[in-house]
N, C-alpha and C positions, 0 to 999 in steps of 0.2 A: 198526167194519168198514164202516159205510155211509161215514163220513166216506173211508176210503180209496180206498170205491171213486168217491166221485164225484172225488176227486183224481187219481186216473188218467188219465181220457177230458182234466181238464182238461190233464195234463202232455203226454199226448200231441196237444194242440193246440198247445200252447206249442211244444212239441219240432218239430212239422210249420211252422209258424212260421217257427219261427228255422230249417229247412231252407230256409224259398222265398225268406229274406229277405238270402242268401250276395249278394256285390257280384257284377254281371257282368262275365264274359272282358271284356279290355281289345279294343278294335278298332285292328288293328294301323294303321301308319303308313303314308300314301299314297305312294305311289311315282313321284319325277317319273316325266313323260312324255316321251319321245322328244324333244318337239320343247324341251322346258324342257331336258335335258341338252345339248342341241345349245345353245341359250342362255348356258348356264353355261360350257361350255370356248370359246364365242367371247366370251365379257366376259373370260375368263382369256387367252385370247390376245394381247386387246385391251391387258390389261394387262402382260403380257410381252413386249408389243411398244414400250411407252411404258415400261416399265424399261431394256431394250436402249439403244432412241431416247436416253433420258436418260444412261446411261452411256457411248453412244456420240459425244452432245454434250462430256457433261464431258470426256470424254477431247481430242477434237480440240478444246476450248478450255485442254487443257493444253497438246497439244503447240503450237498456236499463239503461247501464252503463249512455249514454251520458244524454239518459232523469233524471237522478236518480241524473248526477252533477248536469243539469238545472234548475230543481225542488229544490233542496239546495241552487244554487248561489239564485234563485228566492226569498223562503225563506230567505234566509242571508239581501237579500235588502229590503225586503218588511219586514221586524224586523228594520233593518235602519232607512228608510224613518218614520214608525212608530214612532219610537224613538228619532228621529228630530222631526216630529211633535207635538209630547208630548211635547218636551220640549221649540218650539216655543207656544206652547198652554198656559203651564205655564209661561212662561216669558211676553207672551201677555196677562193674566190673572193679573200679576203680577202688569205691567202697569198701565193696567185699575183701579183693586183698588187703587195704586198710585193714580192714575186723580179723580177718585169719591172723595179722601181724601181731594184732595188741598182745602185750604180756602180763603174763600173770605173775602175782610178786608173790614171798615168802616172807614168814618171821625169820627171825635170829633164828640159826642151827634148825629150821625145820623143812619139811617135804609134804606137809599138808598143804591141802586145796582149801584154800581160808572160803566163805560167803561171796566177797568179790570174786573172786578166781574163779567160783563155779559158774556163776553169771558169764563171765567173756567166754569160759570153756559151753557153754551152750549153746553161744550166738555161734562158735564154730560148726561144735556137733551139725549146726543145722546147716549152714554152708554146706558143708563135709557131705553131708545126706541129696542136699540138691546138686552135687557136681561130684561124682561118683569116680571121676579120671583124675580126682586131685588128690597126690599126694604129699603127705606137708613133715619134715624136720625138725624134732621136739629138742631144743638146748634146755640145757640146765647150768643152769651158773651162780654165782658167789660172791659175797664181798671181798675183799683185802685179807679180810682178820681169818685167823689158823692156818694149818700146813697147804700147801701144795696136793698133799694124798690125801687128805681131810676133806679139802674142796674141791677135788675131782671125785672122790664118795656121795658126797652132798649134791653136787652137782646132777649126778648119775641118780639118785634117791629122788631128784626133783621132775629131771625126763623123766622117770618111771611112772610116778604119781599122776604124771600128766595123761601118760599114754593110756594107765588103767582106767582115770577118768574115763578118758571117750572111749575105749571101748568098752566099759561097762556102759555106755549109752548107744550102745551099736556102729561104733567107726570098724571098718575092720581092722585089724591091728598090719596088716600088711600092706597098710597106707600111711602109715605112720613111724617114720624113725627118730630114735633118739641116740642122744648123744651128750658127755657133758664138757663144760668151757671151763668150770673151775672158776677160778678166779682171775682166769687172761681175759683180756678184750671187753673190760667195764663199760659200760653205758656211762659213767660218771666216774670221772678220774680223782675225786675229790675225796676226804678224807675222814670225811664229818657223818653224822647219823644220816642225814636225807641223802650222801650220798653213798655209804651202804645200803640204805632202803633200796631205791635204786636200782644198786647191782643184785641184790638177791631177787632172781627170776626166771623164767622160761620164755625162750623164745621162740619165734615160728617160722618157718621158710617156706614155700611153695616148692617142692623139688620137681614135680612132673605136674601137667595138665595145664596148659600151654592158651588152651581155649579162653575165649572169654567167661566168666565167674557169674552166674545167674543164680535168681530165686524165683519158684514157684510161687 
């Protein structure tokens, strides 16, 4: 019994103890201050200002990019389309002096403008009329057969007929020279009908207007 009782006083130390010896209340968490949260939403702004800034750069460095291909593809077509036109200009150029060239042939001993003849003299007239700096050299020439003075007459008799043509269709006449060849400098050196046919003709030369040859 004694042994119990001196056990008691000691348990109730032990017990009073382990009561004073419980961890203490946590102390709670400091709370910013006015001017710290005023800190914090302007470094947040700061930084949602330089997300914006930055997506507002990428962006107008796209569409720059896109204007910059635009401008190139544009370029690249507009050199094209250019370059096609050049070379429909030349080849229509090309034509044209073709057509001013052709010639117009005669009978035996004549200086009339046969049905064919007025035909190719038309498609000029109309050249003639759309390129107004052109002027053109009317030959007249011959076959082989009769004199030398005979077929520089005839010759001459064939420029003329030419010349009256068009300007009886409005060429002015001091765009146009003539001249005659006689019977030198054949287109066909042969001796036969087709190549008399041939040589009796008029020919064409572009003497001035240098430009390239256009139709309305």
């Amino acid at each position: 019994m004694r042994r119990i009782a001196i056990l008691i006083p000691i348990a109730a130390v032990v017990l009073a103890a382990a009561c004073h010896s419980s961890p203490p209340p946590e102390t709670p968490a400091p709370q910013p201050t006015a001017a710290e949260i005023a800190l914090q939403r302007h470094m947040q702004d700061s930084l949602d200002a330089v997300a914006r800034a930055t997506a507002d750069s990428v962006e107008q460095a796209r569409q720059q990019l896109a204007l910059a291909e635009k401008a190139r593809a544009d370029s690249i077509e507009q050199v094209r389309l250019a370059t096609e036109a050049a070379a429909r200009a030349t080849e229509k150029d090309a034509e044209l002096r073709q057509e001013l060239g052709v010639m117009v042939y005669f009978d035996v001993a004549q200086a009339q403008i046969q049905t064919d003849g007025q035909a190719i003299l038309d498609r000029k007239v109309a050249i003639l009329n759309a390129n107004p700096a052109v002027r053109i050299r009317i030959t007249g020439a011959c076959d082989e057969r009769g004199s030398d003075q005979y077929n520089e007459a005839l010759g001459e008799r064939r420029a003329a007929a030419v010349e009256k043509y068009l300007t009886g269709k409005g060429i002015d006449v001091a765009r146009l020279d003539q001249v005659s060849n006689g019977e030198k400098d054949p287109v066909d050196s042969g001796s036969d009908e087709a190549a008399w046919a041939r040589n009796r003709r008029a020919e064409f030369v572009i003497v001035s207007g240098d430009m390239p040859l256009a139709m309305n």
